[in-house]
Backbone as a printed PyTorch tensor [residue, N CA C, xyz], in Angstrom:
tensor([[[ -70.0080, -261.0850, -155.8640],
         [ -69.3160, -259.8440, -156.1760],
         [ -68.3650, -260.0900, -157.3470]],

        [[ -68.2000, -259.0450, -158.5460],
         [ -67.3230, -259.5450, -159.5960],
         [ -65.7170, -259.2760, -158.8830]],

        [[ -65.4480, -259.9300, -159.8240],
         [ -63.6460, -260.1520, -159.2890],
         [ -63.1660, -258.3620, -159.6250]],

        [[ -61.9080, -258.5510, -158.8880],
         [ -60.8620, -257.1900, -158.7050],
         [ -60.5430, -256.6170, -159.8700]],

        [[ -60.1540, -257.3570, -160.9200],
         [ -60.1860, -257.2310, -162.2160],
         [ -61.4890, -256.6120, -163.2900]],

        [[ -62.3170, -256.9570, -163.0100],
         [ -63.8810, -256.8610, -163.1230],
         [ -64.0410, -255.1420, -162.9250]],

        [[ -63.8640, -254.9110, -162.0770],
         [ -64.1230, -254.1940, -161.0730],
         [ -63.2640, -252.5670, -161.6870]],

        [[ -62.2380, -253.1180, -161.6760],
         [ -60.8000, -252.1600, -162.2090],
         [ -61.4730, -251.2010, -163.4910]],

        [[ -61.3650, -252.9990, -164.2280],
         [ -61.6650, -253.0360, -165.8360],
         [ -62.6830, -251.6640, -165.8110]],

        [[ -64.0940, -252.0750, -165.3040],
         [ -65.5170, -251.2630, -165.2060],
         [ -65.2840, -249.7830, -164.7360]],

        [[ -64.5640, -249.6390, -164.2030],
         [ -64.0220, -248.2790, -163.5150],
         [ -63.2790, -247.6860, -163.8860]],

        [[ -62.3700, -248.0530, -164.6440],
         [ -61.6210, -247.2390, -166.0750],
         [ -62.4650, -246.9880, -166.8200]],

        [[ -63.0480, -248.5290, -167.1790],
         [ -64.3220, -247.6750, -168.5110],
         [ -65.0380, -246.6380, -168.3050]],

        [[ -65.4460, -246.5860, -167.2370],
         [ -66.1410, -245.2330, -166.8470],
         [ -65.7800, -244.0730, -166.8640]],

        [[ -64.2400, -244.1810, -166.4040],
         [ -63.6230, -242.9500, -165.8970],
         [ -63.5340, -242.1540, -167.6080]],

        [[ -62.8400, -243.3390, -168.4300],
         [ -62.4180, -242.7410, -170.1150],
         [ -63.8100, -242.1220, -170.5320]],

        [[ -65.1180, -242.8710, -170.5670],
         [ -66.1580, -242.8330, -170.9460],
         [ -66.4140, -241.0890, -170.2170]],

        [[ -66.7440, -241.0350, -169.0070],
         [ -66.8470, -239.5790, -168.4150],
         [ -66.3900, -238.6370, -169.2650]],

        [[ -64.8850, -239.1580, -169.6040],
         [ -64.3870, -238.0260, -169.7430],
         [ -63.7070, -237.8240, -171.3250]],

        [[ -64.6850, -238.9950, -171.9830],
         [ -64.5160, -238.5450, -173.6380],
         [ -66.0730, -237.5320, -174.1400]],

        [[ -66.6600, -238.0860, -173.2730],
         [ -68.3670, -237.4270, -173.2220],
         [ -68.2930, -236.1390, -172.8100]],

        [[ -67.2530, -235.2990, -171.4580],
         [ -67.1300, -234.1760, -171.3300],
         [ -66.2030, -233.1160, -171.9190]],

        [[ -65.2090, -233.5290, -172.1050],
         [ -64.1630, -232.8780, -172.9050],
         [ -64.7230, -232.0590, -173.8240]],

        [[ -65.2160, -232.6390, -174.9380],
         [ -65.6780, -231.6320, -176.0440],
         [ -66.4670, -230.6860, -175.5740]],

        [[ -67.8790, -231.5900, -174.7040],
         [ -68.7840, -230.5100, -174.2970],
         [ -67.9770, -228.8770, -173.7810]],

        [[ -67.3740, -229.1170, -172.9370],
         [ -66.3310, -227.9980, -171.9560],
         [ -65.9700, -227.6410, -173.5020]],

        [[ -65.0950, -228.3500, -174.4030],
         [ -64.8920, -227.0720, -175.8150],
         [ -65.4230, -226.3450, -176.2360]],

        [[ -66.6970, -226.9900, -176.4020],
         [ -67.6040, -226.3270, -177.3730],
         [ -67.6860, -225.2380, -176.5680]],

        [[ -68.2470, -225.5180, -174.9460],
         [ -68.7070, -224.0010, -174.4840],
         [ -67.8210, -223.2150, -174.2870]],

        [[ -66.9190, -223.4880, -173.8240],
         [ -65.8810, -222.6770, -173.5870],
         [ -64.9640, -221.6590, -174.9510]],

        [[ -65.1240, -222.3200, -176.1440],
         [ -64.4950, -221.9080, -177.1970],
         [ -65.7840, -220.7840, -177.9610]],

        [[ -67.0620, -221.2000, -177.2790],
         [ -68.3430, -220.6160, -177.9510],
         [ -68.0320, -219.1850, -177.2100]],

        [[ -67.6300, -219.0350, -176.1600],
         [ -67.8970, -218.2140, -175.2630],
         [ -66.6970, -216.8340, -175.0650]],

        [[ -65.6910, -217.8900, -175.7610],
         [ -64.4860, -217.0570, -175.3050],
         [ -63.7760, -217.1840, -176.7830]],

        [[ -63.4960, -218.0620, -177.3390],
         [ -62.8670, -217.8060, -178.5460],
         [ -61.7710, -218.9070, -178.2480]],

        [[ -61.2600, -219.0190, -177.0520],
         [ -60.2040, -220.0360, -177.0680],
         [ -60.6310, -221.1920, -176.7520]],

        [[ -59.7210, -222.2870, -177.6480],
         [ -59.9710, -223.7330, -177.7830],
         [ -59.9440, -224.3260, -176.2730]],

        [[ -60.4320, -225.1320, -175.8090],
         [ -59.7380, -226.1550, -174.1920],
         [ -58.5120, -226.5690, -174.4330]],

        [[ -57.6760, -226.8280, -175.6150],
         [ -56.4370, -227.0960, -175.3810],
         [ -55.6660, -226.0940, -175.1390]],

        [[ -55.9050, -224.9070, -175.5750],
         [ -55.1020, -223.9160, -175.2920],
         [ -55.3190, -223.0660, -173.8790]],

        [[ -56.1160, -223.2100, -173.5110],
         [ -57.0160, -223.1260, -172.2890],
         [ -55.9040, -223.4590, -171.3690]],

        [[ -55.9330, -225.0730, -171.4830],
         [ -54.7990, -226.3430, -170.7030],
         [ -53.1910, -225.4880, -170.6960]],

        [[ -52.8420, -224.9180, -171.9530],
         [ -51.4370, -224.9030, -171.8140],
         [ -51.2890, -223.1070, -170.9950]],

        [[ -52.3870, -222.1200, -171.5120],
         [ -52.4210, -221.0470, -170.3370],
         [ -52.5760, -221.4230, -168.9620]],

        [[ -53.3060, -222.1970, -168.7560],
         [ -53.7580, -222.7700, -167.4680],
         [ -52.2870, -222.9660, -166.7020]],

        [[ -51.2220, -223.7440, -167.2630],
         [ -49.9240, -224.5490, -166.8340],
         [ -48.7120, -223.2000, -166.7330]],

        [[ -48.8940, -222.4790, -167.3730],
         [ -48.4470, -221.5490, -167.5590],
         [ -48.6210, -220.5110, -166.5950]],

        [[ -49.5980, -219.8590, -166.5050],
         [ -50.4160, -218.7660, -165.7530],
         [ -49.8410, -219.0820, -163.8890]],

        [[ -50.0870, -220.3070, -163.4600],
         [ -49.7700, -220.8940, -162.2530],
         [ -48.4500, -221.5360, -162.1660]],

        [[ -47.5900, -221.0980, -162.9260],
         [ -46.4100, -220.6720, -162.3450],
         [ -45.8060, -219.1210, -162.0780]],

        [[ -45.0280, -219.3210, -160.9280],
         [ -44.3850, -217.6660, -160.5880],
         [ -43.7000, -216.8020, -161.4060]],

        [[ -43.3960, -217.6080, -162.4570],
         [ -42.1090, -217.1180, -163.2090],
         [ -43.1830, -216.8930, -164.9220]],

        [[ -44.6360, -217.5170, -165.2050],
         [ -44.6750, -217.6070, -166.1180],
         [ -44.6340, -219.0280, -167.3140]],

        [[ -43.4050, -219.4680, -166.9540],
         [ -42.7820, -220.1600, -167.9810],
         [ -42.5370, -221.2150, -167.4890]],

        [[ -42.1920, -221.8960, -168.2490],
         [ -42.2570, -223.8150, -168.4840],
         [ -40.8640, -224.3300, -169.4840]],

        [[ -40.3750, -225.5230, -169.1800],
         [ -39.5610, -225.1920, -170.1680],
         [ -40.7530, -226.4960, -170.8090]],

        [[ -40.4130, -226.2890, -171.8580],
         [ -41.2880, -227.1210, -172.7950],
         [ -41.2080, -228.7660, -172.7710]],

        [[ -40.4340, -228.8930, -172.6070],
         [ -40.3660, -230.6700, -171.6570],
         [ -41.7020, -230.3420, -170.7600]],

        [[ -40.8260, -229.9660, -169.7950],
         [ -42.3410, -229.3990, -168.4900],
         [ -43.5040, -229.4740, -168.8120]],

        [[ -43.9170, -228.5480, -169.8760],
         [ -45.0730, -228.6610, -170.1830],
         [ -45.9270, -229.5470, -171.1560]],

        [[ -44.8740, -230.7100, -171.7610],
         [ -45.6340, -231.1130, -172.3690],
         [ -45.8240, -232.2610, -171.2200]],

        [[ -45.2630, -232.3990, -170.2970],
         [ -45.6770, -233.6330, -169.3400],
         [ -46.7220, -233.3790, -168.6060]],

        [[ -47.2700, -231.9250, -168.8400],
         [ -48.5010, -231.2510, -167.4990],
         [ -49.7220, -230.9290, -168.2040]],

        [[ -49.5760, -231.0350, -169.3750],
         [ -50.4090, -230.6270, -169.9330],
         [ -51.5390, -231.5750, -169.7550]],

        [[ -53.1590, -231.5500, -169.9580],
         [ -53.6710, -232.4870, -169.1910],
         [ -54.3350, -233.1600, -170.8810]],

        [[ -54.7190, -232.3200, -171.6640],
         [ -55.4570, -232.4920, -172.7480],
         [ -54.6040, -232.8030, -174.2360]],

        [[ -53.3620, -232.5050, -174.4120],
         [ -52.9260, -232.8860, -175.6540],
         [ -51.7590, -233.0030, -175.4270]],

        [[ -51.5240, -233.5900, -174.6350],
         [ -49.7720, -233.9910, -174.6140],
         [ -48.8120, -234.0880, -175.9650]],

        [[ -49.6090, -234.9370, -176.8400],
         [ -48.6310, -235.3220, -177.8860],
         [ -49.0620, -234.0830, -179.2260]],

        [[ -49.5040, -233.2180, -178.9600],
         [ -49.7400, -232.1430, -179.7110],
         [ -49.2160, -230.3100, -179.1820]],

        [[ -48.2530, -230.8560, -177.9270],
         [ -47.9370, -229.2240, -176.7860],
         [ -47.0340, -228.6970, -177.9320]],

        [[ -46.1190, -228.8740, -178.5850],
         [ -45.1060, -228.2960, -179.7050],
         [ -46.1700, -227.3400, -180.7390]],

        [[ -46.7690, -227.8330, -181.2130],
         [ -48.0810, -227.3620, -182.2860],
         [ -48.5440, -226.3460, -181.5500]],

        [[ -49.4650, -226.7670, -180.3320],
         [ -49.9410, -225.9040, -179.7910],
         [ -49.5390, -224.6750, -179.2990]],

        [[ -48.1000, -225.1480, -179.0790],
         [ -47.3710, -223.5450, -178.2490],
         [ -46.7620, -222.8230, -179.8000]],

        [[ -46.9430, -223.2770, -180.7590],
         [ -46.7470, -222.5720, -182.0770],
         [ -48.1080, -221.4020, -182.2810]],

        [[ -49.4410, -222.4680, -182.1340],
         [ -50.3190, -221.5060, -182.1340],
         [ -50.7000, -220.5380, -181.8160]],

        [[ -50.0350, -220.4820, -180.2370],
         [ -50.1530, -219.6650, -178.8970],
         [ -49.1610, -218.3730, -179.3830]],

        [[ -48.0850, -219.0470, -179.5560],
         [ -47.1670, -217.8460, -180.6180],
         [ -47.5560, -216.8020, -181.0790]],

        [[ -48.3340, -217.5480, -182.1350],
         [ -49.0680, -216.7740, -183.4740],
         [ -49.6600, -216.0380, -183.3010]],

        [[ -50.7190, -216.3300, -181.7380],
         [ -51.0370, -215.2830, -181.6870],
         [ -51.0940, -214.6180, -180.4340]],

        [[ -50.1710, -214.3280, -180.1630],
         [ -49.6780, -213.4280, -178.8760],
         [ -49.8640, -213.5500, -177.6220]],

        [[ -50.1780, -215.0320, -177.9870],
         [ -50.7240, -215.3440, -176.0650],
         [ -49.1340, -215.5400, -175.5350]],

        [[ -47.9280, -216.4040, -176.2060],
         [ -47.1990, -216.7460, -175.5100],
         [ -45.8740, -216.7860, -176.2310]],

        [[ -44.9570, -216.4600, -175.4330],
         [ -43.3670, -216.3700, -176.0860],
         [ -42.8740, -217.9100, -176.1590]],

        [[ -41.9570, -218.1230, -177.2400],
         [ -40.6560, -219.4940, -176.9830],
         [ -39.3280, -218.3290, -176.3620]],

        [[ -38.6490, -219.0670, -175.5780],
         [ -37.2290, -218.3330, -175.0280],
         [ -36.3820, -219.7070, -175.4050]],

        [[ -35.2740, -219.5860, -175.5590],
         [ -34.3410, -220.2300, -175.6080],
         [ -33.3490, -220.3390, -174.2370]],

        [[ -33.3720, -221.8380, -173.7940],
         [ -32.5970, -222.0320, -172.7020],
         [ -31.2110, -221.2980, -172.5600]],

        [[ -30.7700, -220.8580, -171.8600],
         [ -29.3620, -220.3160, -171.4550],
         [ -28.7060, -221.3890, -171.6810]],

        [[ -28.8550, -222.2560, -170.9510],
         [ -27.6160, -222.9950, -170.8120],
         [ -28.1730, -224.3680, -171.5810]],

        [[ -29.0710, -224.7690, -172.5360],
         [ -28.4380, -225.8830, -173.0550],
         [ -29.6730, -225.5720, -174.3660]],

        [[ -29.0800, -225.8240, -175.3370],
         [ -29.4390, -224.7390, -176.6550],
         [ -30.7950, -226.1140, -176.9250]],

        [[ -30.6980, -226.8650, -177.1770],
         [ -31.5940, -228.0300, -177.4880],
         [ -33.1240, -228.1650, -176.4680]],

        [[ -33.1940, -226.7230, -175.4070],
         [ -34.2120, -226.9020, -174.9180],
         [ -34.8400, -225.1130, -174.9960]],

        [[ -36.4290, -224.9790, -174.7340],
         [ -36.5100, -223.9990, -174.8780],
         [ -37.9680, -223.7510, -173.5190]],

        [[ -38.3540, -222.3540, -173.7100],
         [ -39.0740, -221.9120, -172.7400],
         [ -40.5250, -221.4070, -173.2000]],

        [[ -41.6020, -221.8960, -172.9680],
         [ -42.9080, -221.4760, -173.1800],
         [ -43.2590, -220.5550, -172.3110]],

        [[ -43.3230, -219.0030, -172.1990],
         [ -43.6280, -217.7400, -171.5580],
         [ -44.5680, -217.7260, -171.7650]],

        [[ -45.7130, -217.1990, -170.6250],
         [ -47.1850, -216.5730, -171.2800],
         [ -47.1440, -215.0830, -171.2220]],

        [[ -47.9080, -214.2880, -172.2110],
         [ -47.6620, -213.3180, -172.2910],
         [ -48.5410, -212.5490, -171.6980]],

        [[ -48.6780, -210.9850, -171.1460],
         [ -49.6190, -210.3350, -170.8390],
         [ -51.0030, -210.5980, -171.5250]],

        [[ -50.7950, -210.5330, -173.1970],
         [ -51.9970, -210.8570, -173.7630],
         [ -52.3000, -212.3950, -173.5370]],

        [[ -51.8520, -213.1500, -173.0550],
         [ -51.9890, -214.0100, -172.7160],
         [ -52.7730, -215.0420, -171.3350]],

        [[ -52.1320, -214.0300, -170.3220],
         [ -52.0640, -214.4110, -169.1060],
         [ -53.5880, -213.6100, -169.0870]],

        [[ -54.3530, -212.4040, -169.6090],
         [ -55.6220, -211.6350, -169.5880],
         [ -56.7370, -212.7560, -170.1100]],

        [[ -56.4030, -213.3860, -171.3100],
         [ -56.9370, -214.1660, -171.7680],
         [ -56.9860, -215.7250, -171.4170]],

        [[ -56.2600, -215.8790, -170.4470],
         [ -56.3260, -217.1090, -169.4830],
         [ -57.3660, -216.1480, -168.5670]],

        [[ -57.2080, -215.1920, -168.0370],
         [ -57.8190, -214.5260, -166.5190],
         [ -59.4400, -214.4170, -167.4380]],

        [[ -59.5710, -214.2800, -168.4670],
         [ -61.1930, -213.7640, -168.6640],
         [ -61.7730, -215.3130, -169.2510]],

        [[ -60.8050, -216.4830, -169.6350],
         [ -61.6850, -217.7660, -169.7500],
         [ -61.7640, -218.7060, -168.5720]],

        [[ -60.9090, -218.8070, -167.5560],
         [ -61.5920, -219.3580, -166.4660],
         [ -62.3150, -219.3700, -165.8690]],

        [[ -63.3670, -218.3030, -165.8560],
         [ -64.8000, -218.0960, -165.0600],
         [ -65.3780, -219.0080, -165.7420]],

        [[ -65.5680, -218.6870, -167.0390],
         [ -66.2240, -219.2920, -168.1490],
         [ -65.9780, -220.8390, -168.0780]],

        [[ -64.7240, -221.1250, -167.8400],
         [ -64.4030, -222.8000, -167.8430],
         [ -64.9560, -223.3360, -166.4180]],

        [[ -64.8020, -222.1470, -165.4300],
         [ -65.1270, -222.7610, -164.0410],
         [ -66.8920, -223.3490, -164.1170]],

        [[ -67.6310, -222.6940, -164.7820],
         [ -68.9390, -222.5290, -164.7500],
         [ -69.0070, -223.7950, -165.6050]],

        [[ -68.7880, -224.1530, -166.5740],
         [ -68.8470, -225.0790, -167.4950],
         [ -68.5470, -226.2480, -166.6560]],

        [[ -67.4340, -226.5480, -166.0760],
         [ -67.1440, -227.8180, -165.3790],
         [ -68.6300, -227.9110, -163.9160]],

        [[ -69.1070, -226.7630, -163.5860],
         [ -69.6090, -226.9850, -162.4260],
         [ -71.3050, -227.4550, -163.1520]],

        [[ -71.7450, -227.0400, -164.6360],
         [ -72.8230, -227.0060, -165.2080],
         [ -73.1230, -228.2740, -165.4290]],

        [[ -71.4100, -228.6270, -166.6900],
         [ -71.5980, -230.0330, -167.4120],
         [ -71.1730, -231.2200, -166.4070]],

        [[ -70.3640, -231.5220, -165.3400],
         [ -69.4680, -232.2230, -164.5860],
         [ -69.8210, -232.2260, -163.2940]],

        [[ -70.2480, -231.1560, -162.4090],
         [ -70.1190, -231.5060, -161.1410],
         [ -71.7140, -231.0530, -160.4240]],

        [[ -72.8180, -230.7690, -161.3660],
         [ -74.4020, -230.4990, -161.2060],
         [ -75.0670, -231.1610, -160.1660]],

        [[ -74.4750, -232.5540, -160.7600],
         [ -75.5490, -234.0460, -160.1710],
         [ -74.6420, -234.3270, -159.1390]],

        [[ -73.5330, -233.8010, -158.1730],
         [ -72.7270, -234.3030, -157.4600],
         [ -73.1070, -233.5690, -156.1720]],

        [[ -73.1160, -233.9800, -155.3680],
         [ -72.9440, -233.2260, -153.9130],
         [ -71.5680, -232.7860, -153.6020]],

        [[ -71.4470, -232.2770, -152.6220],
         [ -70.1470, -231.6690, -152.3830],
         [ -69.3080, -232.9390, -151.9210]],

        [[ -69.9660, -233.6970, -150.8310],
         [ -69.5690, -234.9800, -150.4530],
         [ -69.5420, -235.8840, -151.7740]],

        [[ -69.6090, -236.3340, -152.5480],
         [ -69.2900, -236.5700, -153.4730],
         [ -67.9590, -236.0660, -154.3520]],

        [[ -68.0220, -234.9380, -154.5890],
         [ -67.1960, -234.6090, -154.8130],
         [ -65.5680, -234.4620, -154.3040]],

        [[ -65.8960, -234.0070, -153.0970],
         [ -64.7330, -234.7950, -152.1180],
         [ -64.4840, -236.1310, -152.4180]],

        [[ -65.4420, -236.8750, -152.1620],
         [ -64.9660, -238.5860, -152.5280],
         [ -64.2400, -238.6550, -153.8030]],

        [[ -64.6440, -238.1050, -155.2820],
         [ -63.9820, -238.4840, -155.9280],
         [ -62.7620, -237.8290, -156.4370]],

        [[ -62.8040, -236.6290, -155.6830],
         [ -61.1760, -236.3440, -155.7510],
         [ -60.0740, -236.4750, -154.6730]],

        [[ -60.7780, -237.3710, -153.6000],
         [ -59.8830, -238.1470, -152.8330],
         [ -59.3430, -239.4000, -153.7630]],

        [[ -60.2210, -240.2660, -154.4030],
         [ -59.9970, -241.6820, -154.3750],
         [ -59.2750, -240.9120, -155.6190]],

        [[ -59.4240, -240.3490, -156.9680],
         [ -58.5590, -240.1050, -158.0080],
         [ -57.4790, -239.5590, -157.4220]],

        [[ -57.0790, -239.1060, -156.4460],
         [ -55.7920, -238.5070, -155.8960],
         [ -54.8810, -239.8300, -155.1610]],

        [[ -55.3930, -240.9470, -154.7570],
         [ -54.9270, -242.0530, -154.8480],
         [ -53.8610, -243.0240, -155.6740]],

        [[ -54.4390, -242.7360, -156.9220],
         [ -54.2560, -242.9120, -158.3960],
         [ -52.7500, -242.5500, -158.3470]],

        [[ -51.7620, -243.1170, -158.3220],
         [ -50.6320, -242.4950, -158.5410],
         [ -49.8160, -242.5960, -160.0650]],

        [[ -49.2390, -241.5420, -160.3490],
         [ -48.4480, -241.7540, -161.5330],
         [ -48.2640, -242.7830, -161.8310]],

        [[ -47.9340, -243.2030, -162.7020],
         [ -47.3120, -244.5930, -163.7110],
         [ -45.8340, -244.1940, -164.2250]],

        [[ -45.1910, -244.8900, -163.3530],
         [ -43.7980, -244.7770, -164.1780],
         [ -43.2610, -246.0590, -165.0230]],

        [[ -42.1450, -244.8900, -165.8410],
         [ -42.2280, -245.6800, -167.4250],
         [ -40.9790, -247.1110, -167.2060]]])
């Protein structure tokens, strides 16, 4: 049997590999279909499933699942075009608030079918349900990494 290390190593590779091979695919269709990119997808997504709307932008750039080091840009884009407000914190001026907007929150509600179908087409086809359970047990395992 290869060593623990071995083992780790091979199973990351896989996991990155999975999921540099699916990512785009899910863009392409999803952006073919609907007009919006998967990253912006990601930051309605974070948005939409909260009660209030809004995020303060710290927040969201830590939740975001697909472009972390690009959420500033992105919530500029989102701006631009009317998916989503910036608010300015009340109480401490150096932070601010990513709102989704009606036109926003519609256009999250009419690309998730579309994204749901895509993940179940490109990602979860060849899987059984038992399977699928398994691997979002053992990735739920996986705990954060703190810095």
């Amino acid at each position: 049997m290869p060593s623990r290390k071995k083992l780790a190593s091979d199973a990351w590779g896989a996991l990155l590999q999975v999921h540099a091979a699916l990512v785009p695919i899910l863009d392409k269709e999803v952006q073919s279909q609907t007009g919006l990119p998967l990253s912006w997808y990601d930051v309605l997504l974070e948005l939409a499933t909260e009660p209030e709307g809004r995020l303060r932008m710290s927040d969201l750039a830590e939740r975001v699942v697909l472009s972390r080091t690009r959420v500033s840009r992105l919530v500029d884009d989102l701006v631009a075009q009317g998916l989503i407000t910036k608010e300015g914190h009340p109480d401490d001026r150096r932070s601010a608030y990513a709102v989704i907007t009606k036109a926003g929150l519609a256009e999250f509600r009419a690309s998730a079918p579309v994204y749901i179908r895509a993940i179940e087409s490109k990602f979860a086809s060849n899987l059984t349900n038992e399977d699928l359970l398994l691997l979002s047990r053992v990735l739920g395992k996986i705990q954060k990494p703190t810095a």
